[in-house]
N, C-alpha and C positions, 0 to 999 in steps of 0.2 A: 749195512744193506742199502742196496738204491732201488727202489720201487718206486716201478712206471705205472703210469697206466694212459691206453691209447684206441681213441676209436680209427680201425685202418680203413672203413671202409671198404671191406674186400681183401682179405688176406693171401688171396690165392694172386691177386694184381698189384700186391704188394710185398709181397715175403722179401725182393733183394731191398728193400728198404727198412722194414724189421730186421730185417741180418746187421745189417749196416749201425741200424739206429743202435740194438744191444751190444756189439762190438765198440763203435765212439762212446759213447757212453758207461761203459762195465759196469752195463743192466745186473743186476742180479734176479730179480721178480717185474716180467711185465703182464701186467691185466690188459686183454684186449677185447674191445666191443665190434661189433659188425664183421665179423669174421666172413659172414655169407657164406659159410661152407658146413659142411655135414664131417661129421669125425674122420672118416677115411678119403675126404677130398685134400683133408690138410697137406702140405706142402712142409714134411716135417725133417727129410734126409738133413737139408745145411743145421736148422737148429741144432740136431741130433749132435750132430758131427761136430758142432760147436757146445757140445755138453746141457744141454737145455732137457729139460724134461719140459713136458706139455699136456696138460689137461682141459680140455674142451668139449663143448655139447651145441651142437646144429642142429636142425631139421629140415633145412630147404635154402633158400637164394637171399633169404630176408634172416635178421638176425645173426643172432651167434656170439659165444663167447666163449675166452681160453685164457687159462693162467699159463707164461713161459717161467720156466725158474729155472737156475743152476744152483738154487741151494735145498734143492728138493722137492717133492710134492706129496704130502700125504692126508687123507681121510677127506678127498674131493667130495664133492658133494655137489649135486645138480639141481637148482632152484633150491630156494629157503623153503621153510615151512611153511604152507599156507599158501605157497604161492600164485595167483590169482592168472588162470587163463584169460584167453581174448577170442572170443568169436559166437554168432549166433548161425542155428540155436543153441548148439554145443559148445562152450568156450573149451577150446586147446590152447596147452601148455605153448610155449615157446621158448626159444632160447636166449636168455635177460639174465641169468644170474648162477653166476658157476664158482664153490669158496672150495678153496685148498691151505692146506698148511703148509708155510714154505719158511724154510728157515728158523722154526718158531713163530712166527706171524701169520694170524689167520689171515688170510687174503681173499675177497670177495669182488669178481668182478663182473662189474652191473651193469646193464643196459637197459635203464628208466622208457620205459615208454614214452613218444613223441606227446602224443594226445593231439597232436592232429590241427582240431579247430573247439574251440569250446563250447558249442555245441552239439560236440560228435561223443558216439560211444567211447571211443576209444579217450577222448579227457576222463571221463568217467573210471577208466579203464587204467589210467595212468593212477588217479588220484589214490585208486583202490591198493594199485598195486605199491604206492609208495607206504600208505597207511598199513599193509600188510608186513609191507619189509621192516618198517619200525620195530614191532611188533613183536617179531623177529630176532633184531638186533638188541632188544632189549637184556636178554639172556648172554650176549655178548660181549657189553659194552664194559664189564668186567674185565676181558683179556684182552693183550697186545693185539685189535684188531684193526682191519682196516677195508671200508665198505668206498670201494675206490670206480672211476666209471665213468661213461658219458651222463650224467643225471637229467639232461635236458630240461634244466633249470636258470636263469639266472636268476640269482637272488636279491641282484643288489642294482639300481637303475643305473648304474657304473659299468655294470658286466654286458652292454648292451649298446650299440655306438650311438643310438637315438633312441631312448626312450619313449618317445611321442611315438614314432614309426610302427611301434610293439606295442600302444595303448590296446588293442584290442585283439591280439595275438596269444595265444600258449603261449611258457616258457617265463614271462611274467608277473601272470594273474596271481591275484593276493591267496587264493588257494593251494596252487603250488609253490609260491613263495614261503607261507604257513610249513607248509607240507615237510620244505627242506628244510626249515629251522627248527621244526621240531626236532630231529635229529640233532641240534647244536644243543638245543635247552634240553636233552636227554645226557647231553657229555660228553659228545661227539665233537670234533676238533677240526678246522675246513685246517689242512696241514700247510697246505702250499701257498694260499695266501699272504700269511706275514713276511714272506720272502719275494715276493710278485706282487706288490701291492699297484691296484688302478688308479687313477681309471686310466681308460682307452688300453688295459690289457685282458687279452681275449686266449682262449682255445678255440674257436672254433670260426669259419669264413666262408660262406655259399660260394659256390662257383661262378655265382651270378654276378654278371656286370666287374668283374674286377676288384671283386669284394675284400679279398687278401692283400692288395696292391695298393687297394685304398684306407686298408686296418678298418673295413666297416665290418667288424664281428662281433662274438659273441662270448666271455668266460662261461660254461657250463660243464666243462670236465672237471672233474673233484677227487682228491683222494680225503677223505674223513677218515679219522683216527680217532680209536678209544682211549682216555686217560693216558695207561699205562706206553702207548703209542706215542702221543701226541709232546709225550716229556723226552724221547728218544731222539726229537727233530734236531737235526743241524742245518738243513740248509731244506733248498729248492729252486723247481727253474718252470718254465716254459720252453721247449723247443721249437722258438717259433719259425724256424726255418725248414724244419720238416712239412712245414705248410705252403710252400716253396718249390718251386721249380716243376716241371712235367710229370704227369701222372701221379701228384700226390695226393693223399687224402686230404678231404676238408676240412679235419679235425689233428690240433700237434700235438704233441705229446707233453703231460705232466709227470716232473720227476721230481722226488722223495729222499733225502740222504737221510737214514737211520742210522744213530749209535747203538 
């Protein structure tokens, strides 16, 4: 099996580039984050017609996630347990986290909260929501799983092209660093790394200033695998060139060879 996972930024402005990417590639499972669209906005005729089934949850212009698969999709499931809204006074639900079974492999595709500034709700909000997802996955981490996604983490002062530049930024603080390694010291397995070893390799590149041009970015897409997952591994990549050229997302895509 090859399972992706890829934040598009906008799926409806980028679907001939998701065509494209699963076709070069013989995707079999892709997790996708920032979908920005509501279930029946999807742009799903080409998938279709190229054998993909598709499970996804929106609710407006922000957010969004969907599992693509040609080897199936069953017993979806919309947000984990527990899972923690965002807003006052009323916190509402969003769309951050959508698991499907595809092929025998549980497939969970996340979209981590930014957290913003670290002294805003929304860090508070991220922190929650990571500590809930654990929590979660602990019931899991038993089966072929894999809690794959933009985590909007770096964990490692490696995954970041200036550490100083980020001393006082999200994305690095020693809380959300904590946060994601708990997941590893639970059994959790970062997959793609041992195959894409840093530094100065990244998933992700601001539009800002030439950021991609200059490799001033950032590793923080992840696919994490449980045990039984994590012994399956042959290989992995970065597509850093889907990062590349006119109207593409600022996040490339990670890919996964399972035996």
């Amino acid at each position: 099996m090859r399972l992706a996972t890829w934040n598009v930024n906008s799926i409806r402005s980028r679907i001939d580039r998701v065509e494209a990417f699963l076709e070069r590639h013989a995707i079999d499972v892709l997790a996708v984050q920032e979908t920005k669209a509501r279930e029946e906005q999807l742009p799903l005729m080409g998938l279709q017609s190229a054998g993909y089934d598709v499970a996804a949850v929106g609710y407006d212009q922000w957010n969004g996630v969907a599992i693509i698969s040609r080897v199936g999709i069953e017993d979806v499931e919309v947000g984990f347990p527990d899972m923690p809204g965002f807003g006052d006074p009323e916190p509402k639900a969003e769309a951050r986290a959508i698991g499907a079974t595809c092929g025998g492999v549980r497939v969970w595709s996340l979209y981590v909260p930014n957290g913003r500034k670290v002294d805003d709700p929304h860090y508070v909000y991220k922190l929650d929501w990571l500590a809930r997802l654990r929590a979660a996955a602990s019931a899991w981490v038993g089966e072929p799983t894999a809690l794959v996604g933009d985590w909007n983490i770096a964990p490692r002062d490696e995954d970041v092209y200036d550490i100083a530049a980020f001393a006082k930024d999200t994305h690095v603080t020693p809380p959300e660093r904590a946060a994601f390694q708990a997941f590893l010291d639970d059994g959790w397995s970062d997959l793609a790394r041992p195959f894409t070893p840093g530094p100065e390799v990244y998933t992700y590149w601001d539009y800002y200033r030439q950021r991609f041009e200059r490799n001033r970015g950032m590793r923080i897409d992840f696919l994490l695998g449980s045990p039984a997952l994590a012994e399956r591994v042959l290989g992995a990549e970065i597509d850093r060139e889907e990062r590349a050229g006119k109207g593409a997302s600022d996040h490339a895509p990670v890919i996964v060879d399972l035996g």
